[in-house]
C-alpha positions in Angstrom: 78.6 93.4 119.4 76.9 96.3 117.0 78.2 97.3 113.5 79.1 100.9 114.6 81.6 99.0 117.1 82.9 96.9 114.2 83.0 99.8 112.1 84.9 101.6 115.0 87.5 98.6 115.8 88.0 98.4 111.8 89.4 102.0 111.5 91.3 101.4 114.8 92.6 98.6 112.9 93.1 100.5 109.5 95.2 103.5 111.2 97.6 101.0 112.8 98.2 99.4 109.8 98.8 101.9 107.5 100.6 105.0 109.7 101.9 103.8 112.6 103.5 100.3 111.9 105.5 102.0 108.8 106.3 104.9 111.0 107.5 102.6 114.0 110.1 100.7 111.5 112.4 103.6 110.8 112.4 104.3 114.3 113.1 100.6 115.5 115.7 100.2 113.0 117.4 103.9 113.7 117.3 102.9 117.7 119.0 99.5 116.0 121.6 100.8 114.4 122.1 103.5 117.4 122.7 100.5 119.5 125.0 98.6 117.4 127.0 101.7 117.0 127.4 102.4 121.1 128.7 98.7 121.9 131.9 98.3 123.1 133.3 96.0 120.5 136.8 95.8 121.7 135.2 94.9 125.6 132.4 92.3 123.5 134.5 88.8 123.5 132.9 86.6 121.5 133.3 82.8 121.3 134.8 80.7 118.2 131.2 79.1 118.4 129.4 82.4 117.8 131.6 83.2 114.8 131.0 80.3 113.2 127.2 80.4 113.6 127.2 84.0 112.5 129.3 83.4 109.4 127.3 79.9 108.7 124.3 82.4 108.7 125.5 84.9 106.5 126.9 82.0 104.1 123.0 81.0 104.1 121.7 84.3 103.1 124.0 85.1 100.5 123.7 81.5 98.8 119.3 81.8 99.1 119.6 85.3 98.3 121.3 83.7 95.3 119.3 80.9 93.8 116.2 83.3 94.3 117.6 85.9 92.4 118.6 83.2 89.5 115.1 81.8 89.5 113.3 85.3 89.2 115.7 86.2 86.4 115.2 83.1 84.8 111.6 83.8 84.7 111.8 86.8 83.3 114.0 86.0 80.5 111.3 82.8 79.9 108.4 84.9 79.7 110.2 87.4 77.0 109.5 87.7 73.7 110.9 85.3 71.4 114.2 87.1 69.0 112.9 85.7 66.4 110.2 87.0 64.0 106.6 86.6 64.9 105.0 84.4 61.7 107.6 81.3 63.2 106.1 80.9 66.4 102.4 79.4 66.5 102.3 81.0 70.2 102.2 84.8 71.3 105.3 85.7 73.8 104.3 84.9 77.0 101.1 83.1 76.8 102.1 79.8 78.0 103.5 81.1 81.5 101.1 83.8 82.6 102.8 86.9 82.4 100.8 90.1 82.7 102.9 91.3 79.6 101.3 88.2 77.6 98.5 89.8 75.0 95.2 89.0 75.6 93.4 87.4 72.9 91.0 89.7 71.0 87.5 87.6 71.3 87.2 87.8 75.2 87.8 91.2 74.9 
């Protein structure tokens, strides 16, 4: 294969990447929601097994959505500066976890 065919399949590539695959979600999800909204709910009869999956799954999602949510804030407030007043703590906010808001130190720079 020759680089102007490369070149060629990595624009291809490129394009569907960054227009049509965020274009295509709004659509999918708006031809989604369009078919949730035309079922016949009342016609739809659903088993005591379903319900119990479905709500075992939404149980799921709320409690990971959860615990992730607790462990990003308690990283946050971890990497924060200290309350206290800067001459009482031998470190600079920050340094020891790798935050991007940690100061650099002033001989590598």
């Amino acid at each position: 294969m020759k680089k102007p065919a490369l070149a060629t399949l990595g624009v291809v590539g490129a394009c569907a990447a960054c227009c049509t695959i965020p274009l295509a979600i709004p659509l999918l999800s708006g031809l989604s929601v369009a078919g949730l909204v035309s079922i016949d709910w009342d016609g739809l009869n659903l088993g005591s097994e379903v319900a119990t999956a479905a709500m075992g799954l939404v149980a799921a999602v709320l409690v990971g959505g959860g615990i992730w949510w607790q462990r990003k804030r308690k990283a946050t407030t971890a990497c924060a500066a200290p309350s206290g007043t800067a001459a009482a703590s031998p470190a600079p906010a920050g340094s020891g976890c790798g935050c991007s808001s940690s100061p650099k130190s002033k001989e590598n720079s």
